[in-house]
N, C-alpha and C positions, 0 to 999 in steps of 0.2 A: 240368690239375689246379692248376696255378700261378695261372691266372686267377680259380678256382673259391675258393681259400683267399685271394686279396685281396680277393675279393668280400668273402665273407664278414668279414673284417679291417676292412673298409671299413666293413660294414652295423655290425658292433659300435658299430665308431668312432662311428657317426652315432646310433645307441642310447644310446650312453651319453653322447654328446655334447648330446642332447635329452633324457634322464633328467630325469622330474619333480622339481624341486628344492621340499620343503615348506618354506613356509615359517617353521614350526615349530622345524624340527632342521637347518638349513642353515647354516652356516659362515658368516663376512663372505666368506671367497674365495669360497666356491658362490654367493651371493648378485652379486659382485662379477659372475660369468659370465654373467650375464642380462643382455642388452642394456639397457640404459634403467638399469639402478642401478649406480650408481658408489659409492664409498666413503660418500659422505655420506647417501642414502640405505639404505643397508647400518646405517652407524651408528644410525640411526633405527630400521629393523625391529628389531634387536637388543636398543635401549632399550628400546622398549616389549614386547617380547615377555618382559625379566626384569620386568616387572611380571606377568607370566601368558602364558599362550599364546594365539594370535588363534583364536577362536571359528571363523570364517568370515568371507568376502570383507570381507562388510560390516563387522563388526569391524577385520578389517586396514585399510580405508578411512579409518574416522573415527579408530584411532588413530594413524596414522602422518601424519604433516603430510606433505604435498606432493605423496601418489599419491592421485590422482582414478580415476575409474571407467575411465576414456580411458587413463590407465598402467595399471590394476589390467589392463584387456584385452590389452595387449601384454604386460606380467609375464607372464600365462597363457600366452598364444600360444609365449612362450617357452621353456614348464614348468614355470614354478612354478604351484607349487597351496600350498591353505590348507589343510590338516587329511586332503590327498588328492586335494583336490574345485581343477577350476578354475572358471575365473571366466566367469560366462554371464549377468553383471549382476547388478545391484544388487536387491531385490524391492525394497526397504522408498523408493527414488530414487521412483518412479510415486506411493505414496502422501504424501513429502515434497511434491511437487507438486500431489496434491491440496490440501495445507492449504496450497499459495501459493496456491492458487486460491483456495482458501475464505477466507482472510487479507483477498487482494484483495477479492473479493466483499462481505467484510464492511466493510472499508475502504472501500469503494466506498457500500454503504448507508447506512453513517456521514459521510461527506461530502453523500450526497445528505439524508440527515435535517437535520445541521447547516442545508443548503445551504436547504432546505422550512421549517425555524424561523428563519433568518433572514429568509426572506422574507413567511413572517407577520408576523415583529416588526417589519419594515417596512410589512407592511400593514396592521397594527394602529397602528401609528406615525404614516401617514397618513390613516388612518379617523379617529386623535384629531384631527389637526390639521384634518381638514376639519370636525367634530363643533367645534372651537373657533373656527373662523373663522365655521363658521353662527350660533353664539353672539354671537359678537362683531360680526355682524352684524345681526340681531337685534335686538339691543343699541343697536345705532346706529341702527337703524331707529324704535326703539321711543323715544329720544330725541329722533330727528328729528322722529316724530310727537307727541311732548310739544311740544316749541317749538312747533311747528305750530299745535297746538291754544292753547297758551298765547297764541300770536300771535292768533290768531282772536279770542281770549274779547276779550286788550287792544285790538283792533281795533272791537269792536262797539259800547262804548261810545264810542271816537271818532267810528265812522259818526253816530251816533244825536245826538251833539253835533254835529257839520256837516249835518246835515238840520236838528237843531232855529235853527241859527242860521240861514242864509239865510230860513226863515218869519219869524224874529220882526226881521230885518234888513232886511224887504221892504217896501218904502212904501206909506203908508197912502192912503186914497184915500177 
């Protein structure tokens, strides 16, 4: 009978030693008895909870500095709960991470547009300069062929005076 009523003593012990502590209506000492918080986070849940009461996990997460999702699960594990309810993650974490993705993604498209109009404006940049070197050659060409021809025209009337002299310098006979 003596074994039968430590038992039971025991199992109390261990009941009320694992009693859901919320953390709502929890004391700094009931708070202090949960593994992982110590006074200074104790002081924290407390601050922010006289602004109101935590809603849910995710509530207590964002407002308490320093418990991440990773202490919110050992909190629980330990018995505390938020409103009654323990902690079986985050929902709103999964869709935070979509919009890092989608962030990135977009970040990503905007690098690659930047990345696609710099390299027009490079190749529009060097379309000009080949579009002015054709010019400028051109140019040079079209000058060369002026002197050229300019050369020719001054050329013809000297040909035409060294043919007319050797005939009329040529001995008579």
């Amino acid at each position: 009978m003596f074994k039968k009523v430590l038992a039971f003593f025991a199992a109390m012990y261990m009941a009320v030693s694992f009693a859901a502590v919320d953390v709502n209506k929890a004391t700094a000492a009931e708070l202090d008895g949960i593994k992982g918080i110590g006074p200074g986070i104790s002081g924290k849940i407390i601050d922010e909870r006289k602004k109101g009461n935590f809603k849910d996990w995710n509530d207590f997460i964002e407002r308490v500095k320093g418990v991440g999702e990773a202490n919110a699960a050992k909190y629980s594990a330990q018995g505390m709960t938020v409103g009654g309810a323990s902690f079986k993650g985050v929902a709103a974490a999964p869709a935070a991470k979509e919009e890092k993705k989608d962030s990135k993604a977009e970040a990503k498209m905007k690098a690659d547009e930047a990345k696609t109009k710099k390299e027009a404006e490079k190749k529009a940049k060097a379309e000009e300069k080949k579009k002015m070197a054709a010019e400028a050659k051109a140019k040079a060409d079209a000058e060369k062929a002026a002197k050229a021809d300019a050369a020719k025209k001054s050329d013809k009337p000297a040909a035409k005076a060294d043919a007319a002299k050797p005939a009329a310098s040529a001995p008579k006979k």
